[in-house]
C-alpha atoms as a printed R data frame, in Angstrom:
    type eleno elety resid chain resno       x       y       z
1   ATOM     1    CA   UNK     A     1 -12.751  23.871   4.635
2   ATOM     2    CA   UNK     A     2 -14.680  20.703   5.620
3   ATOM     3    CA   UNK     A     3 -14.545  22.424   9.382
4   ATOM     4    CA   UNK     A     4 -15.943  25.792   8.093
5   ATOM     5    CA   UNK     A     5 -18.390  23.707   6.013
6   ATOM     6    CA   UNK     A     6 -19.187  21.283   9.330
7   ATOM     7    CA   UNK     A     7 -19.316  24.866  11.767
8   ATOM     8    CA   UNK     A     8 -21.800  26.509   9.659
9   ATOM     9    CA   UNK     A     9 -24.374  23.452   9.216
10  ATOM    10    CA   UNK     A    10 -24.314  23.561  13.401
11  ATOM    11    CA   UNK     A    11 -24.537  26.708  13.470
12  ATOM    12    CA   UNK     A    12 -27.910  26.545  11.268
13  ATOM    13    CA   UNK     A    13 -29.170  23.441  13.303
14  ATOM    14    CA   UNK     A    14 -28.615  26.094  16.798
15  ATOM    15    CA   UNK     A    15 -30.853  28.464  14.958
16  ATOM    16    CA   UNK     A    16 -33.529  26.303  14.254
17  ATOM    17    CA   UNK     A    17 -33.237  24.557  17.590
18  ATOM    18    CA   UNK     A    18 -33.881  28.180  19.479
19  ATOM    19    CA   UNK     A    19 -36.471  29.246  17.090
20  ATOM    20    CA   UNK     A    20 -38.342  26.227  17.956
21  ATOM    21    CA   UNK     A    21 -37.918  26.347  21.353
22  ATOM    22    CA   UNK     A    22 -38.470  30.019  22.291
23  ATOM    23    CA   UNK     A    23 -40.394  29.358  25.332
24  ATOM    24    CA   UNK     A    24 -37.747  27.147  27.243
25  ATOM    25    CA   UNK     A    25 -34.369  28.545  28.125
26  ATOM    26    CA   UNK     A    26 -31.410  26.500  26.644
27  ATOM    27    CA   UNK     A    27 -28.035  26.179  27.573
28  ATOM    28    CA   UNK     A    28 -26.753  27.944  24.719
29  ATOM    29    CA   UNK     A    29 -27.948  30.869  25.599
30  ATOM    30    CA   UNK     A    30 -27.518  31.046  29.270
31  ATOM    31    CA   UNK     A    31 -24.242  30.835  28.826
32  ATOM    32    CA   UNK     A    32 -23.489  32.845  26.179
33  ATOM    33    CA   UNK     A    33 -22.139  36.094  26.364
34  ATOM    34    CA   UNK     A    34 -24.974  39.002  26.439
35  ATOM    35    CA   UNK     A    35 -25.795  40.457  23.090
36  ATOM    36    CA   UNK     A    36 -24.603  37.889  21.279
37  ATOM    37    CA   UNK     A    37 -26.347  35.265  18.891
38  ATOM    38    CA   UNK     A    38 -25.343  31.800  19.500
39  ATOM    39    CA   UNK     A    39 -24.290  31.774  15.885
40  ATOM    40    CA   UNK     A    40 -22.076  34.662  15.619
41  ATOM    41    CA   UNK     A    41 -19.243  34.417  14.891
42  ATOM    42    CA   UNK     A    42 -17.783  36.099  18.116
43  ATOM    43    CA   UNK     A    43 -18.969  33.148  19.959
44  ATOM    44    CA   UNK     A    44 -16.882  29.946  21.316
45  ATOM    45    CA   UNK     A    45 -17.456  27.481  18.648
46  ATOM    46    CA   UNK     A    46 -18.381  23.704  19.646
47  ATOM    47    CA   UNK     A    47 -16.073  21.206  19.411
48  ATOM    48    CA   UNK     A    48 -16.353  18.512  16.997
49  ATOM    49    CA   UNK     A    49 -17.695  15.341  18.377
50  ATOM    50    CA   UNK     A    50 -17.592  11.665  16.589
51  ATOM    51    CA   UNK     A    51 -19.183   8.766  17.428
52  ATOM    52    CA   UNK     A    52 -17.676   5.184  17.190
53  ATOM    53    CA   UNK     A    53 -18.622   4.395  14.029
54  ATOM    54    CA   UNK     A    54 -17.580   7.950  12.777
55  ATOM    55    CA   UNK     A    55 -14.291   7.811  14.263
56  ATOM    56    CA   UNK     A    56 -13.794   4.657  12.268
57  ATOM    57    CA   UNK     A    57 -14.878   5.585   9.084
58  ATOM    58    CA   UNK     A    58 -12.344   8.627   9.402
59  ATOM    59    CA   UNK     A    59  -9.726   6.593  10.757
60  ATOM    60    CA   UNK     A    60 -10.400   3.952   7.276
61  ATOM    61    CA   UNK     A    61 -10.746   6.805   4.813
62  ATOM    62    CA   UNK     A    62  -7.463   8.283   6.038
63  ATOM    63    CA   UNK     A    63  -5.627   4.486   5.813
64  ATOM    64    CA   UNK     A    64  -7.395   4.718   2.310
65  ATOM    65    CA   UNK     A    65  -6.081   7.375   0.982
66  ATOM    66    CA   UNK     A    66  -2.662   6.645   2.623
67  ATOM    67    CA   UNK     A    67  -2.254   3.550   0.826
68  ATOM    68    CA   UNK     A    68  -3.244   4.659  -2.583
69  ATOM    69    CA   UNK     A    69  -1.106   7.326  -2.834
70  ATOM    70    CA   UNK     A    70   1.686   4.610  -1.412
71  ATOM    71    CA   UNK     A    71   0.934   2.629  -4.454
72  ATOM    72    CA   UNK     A    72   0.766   5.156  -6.706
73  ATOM    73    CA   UNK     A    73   4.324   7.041  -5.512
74  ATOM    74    CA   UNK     A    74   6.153   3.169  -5.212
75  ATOM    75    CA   UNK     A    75   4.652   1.572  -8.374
76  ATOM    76    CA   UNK     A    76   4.716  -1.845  -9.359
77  ATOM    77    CA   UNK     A    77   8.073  -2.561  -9.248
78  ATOM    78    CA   UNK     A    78   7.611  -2.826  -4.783
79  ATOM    79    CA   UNK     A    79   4.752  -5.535  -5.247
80  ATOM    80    CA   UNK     A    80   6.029  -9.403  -3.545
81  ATOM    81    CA   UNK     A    81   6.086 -11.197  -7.121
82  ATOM    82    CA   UNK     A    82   8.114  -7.919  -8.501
83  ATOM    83    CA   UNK     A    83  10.941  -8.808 -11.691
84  ATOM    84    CA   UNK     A    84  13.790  -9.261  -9.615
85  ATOM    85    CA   UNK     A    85  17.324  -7.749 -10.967
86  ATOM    86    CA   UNK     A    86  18.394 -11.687 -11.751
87  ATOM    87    CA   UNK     A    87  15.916 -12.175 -14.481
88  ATOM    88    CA   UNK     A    88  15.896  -9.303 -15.761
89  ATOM    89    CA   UNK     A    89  16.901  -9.239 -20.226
90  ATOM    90    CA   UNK     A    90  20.243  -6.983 -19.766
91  ATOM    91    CA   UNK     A    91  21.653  -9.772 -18.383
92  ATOM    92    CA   UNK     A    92  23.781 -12.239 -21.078
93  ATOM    93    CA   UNK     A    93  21.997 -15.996 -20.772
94  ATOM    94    CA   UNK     A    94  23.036 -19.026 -22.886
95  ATOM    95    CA   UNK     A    95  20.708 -21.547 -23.410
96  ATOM    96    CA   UNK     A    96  21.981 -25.400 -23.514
97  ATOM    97    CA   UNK     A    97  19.896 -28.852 -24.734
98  ATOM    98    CA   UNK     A    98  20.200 -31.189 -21.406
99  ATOM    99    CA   UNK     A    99  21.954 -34.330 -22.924
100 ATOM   100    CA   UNK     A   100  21.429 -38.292 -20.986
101 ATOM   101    CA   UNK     A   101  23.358 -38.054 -17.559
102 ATOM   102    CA   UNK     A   102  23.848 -34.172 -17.410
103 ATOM   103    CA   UNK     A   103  23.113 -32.674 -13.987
104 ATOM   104    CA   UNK     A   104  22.658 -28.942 -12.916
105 ATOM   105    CA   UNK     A   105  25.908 -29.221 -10.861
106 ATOM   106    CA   UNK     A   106  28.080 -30.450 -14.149
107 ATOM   107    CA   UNK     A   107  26.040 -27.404 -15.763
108 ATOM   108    CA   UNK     A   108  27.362 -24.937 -12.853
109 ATOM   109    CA   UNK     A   109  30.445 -26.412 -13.079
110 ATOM   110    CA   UNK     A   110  31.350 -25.470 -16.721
111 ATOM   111    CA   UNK     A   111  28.851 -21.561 -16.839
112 ATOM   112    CA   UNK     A   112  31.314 -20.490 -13.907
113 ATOM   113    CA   UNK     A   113  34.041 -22.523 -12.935
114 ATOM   114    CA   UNK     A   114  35.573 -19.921 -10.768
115 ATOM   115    CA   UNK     A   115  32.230 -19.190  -8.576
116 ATOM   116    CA   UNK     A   116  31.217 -21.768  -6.074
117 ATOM   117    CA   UNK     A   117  28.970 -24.359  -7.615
118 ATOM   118    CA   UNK     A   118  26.536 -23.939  -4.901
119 ATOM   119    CA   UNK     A   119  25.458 -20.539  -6.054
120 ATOM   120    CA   UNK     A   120  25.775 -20.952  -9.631
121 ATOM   121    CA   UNK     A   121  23.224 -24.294  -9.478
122 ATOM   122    CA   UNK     A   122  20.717 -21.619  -7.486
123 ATOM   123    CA   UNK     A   123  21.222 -19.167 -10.427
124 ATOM   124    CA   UNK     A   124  20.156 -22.037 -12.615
125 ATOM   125    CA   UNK     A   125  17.440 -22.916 -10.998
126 ATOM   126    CA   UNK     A   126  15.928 -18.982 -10.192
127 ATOM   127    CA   UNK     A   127  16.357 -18.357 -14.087
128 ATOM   128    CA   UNK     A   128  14.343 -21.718 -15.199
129 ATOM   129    CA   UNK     A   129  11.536 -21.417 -12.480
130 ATOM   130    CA   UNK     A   130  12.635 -25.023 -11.417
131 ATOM   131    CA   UNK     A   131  11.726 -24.206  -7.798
132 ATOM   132    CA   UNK     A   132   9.809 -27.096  -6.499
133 ATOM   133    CA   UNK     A   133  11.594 -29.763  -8.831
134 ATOM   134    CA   UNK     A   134  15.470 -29.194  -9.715
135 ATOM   135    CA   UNK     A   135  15.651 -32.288 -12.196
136 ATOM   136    CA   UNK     A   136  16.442 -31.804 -15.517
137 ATOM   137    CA   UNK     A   137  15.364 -34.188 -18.415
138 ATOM   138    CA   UNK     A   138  17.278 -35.212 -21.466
139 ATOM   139    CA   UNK     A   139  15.784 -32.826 -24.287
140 ATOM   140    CA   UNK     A   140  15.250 -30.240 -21.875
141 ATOM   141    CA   UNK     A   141  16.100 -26.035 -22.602
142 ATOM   142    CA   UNK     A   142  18.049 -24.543 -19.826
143 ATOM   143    CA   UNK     A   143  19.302 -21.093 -19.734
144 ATOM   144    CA   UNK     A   144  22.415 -21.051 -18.118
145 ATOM   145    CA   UNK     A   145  24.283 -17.299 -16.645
146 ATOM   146    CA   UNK     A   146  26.550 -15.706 -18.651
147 ATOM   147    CA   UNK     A   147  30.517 -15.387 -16.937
């Protein structure tokens, strides 16, 4: 459509170009067939030509439109800081009071005795947010993972 659209508007700009210039001889017409108007539609059509700067903004408007209709197809669940399936409510937690000289690995320990510790004192950490600082402090809430 936008090529139809684009042919036509060239077409027009021929036929005001030869109307203006009826006295010189163009190219258009010399080598045209004979009998034929450069704008009918019997004749060879040009081919479309883009500058630079309109090769980019075609090349952007299709990333555009690629990405957008990405995001809306894959949703919010694909974005980096997406719920991820640990934290998410179905699974059972059990929250515990930290008590003077309790550590996350005596914590681990007694959630899932028959998992490695290792794993289980990551689990605590990823459901507490305690990223940058594993301590715990007497007083403190933890949520601890369910067997």
């Amino acid at each position: 459509m936008i090529k139809q659209l684009f042919e036509v508007v060239l077409a027009f700009s021929r036929r005001l170009l030869v109307e203006h210039r009826t006295d010189v001889r163009s190219k258009m017409h010399s080598t045209s067939r004979r009998g034929e108007m450069s704008g009918s539609p019997r004749s060879d059509p040009a081919p479309i030509r883009l500058t630079r700067r309109g090769r980019a903004v075609v090349i952007c408007f299709a990333a555009t439109v690629t990405l957008v209709s990405l995001w809306l197809n894959v949703g919010p669940g694909a974005l980096a800081g997406g719920r991820d399936s640990r934290d998410t409510p179905s699974r059972a937690t059990r929250t515990v009071v930290v008590e003077p000289g309790d550590t996350l690995w005596d914590f681990a320990a007694d959630a899932d005795p028959d998992t490695d510790p290792r794993l289980v004192v990551q689990r605590i950490i990823d459901l507490n947010g305690l990223g940058g600082d594993p301590t715990v402090v007497p007083g403190q809430e933890l949520r601890l993972p369910a067997r």
